[in-house]
N, C-alpha and C positions, 0 to 999 in steps of 0.2 A: 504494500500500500504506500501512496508517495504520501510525504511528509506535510506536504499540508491537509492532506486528509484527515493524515492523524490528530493533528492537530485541530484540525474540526470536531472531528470525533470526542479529544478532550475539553479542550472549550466548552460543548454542548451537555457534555456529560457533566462540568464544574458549573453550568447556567444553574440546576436545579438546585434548592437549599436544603433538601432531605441528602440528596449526593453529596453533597458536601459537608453533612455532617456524618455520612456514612464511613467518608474517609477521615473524617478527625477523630470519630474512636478507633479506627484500625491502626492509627498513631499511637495506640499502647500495644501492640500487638495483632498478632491473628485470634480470631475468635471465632467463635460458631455463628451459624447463621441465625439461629432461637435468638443468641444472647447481643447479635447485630441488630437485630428485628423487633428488639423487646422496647425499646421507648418511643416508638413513632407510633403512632393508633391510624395504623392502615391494615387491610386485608395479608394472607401472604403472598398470593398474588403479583400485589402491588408492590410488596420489599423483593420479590423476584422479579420484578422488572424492572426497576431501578439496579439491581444488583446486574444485571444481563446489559445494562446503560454502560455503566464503570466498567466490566467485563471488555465486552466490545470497544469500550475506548482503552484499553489497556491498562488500567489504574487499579484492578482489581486481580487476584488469583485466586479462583477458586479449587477446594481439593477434598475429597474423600474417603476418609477412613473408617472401616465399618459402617456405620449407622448415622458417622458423624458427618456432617459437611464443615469446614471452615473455610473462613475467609481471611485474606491478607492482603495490606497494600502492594501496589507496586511504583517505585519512586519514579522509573524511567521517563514516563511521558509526562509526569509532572516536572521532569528538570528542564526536556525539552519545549514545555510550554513556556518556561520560565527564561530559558536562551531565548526563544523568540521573545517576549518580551523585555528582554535586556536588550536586544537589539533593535528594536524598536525605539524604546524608552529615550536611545541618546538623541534621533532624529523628533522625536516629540520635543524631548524638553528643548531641541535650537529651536523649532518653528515656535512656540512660547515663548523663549525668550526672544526672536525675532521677533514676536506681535507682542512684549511688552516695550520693546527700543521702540516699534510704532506709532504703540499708546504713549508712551514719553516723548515722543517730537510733536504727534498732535497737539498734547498740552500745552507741550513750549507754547505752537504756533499758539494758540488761541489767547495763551496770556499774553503774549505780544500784539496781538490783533486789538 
């Protein structure tokens, strides 16, 4: 898959705020899915399709042992969302400050006028 798909793929999957708090408990660890599932008051359904979201964007791994399912982050496509917006970040912040040097000569002019 080329890189900016993936990249779609996580973007979209970090849009929702249940995702994204899915992966800030996986931030202590891998854990079961019950005990992933257990503070959000949705269907299970619902925590297996959001789980199938992070899956397919690659930010999830799921795995099972006997009876158990767990879950575990995966950092990867979160560092490379994180490159891309590092790289980003320095072309943003010149056009900013380019449009506040703007905003500061307008002023000039107008106090002069």
């Amino acid at each position: 898959m080329a890189a900016a798909d993936r990249l779609s793929l996580v973007f979209s999957a970090l849009g929702d705020p249940t995702r994204r708090s899915i992966l800030s408990r996986l931030l202590n660890g891998p854990t079961t899915v019950r005990e992933l599932a257990e503070p959000f008051d949705m269907s299970w359904p619902a925590v297996s399709q959001h789980l199938k979201v992070l899956e397919r964007a690659g930010l999830i791994r799921r795995t099972a042992r006997a009876q158990w399912r767990s879950v575990s982050i995966r950092a990867e496509p979160l560092d490379e969302a994180s490159r891309w917006i590092d790289l980003h970040r320095r072309e943003w912040n010149e056009r900013f400050d380019l449009l506040e040097e703007q905003l500061a000569r307008l002023k000039e002019e107008e106090r002069d006028v």
